[in-house]
C-alpha positions in Angstrom: 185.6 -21.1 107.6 186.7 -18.3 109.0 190.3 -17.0 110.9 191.2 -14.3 113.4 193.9 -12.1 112.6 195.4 -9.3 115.3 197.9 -9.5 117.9 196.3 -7.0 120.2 192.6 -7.3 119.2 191.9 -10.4 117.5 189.6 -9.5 114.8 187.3 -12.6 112.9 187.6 -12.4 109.0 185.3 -14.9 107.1 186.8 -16.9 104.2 189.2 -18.7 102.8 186.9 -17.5 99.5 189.2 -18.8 96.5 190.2 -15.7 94.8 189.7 -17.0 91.5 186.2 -16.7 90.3 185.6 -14.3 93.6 182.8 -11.7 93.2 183.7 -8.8 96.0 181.1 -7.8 97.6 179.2 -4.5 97.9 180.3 -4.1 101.5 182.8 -1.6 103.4 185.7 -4.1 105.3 189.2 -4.8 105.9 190.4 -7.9 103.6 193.6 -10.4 103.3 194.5 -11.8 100.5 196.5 -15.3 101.4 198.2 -18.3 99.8 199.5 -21.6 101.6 202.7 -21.8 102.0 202.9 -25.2 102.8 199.4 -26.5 101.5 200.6 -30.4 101.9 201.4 -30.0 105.3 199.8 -27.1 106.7 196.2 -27.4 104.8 194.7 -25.3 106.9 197.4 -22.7 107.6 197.2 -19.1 105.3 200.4 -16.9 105.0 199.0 -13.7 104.3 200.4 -11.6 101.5 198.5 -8.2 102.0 195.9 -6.2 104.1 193.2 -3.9 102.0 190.1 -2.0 103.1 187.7 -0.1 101.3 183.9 1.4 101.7 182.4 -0.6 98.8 184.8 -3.9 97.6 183.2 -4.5 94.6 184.2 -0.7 93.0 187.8 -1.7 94.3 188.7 -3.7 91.0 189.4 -6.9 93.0 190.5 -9.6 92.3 192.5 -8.9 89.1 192.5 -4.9 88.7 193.9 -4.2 91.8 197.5 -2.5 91.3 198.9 -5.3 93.4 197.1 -8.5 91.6 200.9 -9.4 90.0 202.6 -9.5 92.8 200.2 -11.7 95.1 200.2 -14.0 91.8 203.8 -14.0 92.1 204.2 -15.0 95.5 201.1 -17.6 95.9 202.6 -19.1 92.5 199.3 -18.7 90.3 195.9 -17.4 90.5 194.3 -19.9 91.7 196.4 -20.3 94.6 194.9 -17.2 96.2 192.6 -16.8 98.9 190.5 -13.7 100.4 189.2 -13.1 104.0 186.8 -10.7 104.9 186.1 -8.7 107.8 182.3 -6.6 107.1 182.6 -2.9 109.2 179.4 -1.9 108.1 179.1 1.2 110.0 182.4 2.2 110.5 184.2 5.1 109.5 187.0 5.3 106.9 189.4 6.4 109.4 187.8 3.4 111.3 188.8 1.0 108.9 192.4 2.5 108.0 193.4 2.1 111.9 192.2 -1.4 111.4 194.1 -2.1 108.1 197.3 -0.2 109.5 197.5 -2.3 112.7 197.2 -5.6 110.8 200.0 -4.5 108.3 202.2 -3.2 111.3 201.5 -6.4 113.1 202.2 -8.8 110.4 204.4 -6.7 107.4 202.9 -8.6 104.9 204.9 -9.2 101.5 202.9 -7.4 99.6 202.1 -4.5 101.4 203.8 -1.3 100.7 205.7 0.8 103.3 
């Protein structure tokens, strides 16, 4: 599966990757981590809880050592109602992917995203 996220550049991220049990992978990219808000009558439909990025996922301590785990856990109502999307920028720049990362959280203020 995969979703496009951006109100002025629509950018593809691949997933819907249950958290739980989730192996990052060693790639740089932009991420979402989601929950469904209404998963009975919106199965399809991801509320996301919070934009990341990083140049190697797998060294970022996701899922569960990330210093924002609680809260998505919080908000999604357990573990294993979590979701992550992934968008690979394999050759881009870390200021590449922060201008990514910062228009998606400006664009959507997600929950757990901090000002």
């Amino acid at each position: 599966m995969s979703i496009s996220w951006g109100k002025t550049n629509r950018i593809k991220f691949a997933g819907a990757f249950k958290l739980e049990g989730w192996a990052p992978p060693n790639i740089q990219a932009v991420y979402a981590i989601t929950y469904k808000r209404d998963p009975d009558n919106r199965p399809n439909s991801h509320t996301v809880l919070y934009f990341g990025h990083g140049s190697d996922l797998a060294e970022q301590g996701l899922p569960w050592n990330h210093e924002d785990s609680s809260l998505w856990i919080d908000f999604a109502g357990g573990r294993a109602e979590l979701y992550v999307f992934v968008h690979p920028m394999p050759a881009a720049t870390q200021l590449e992917r922060w201008r990514l990362h910062e228009q998606l959280v400006c664009e959507y203020s997600p929950a757990c995203n901090r000002p």
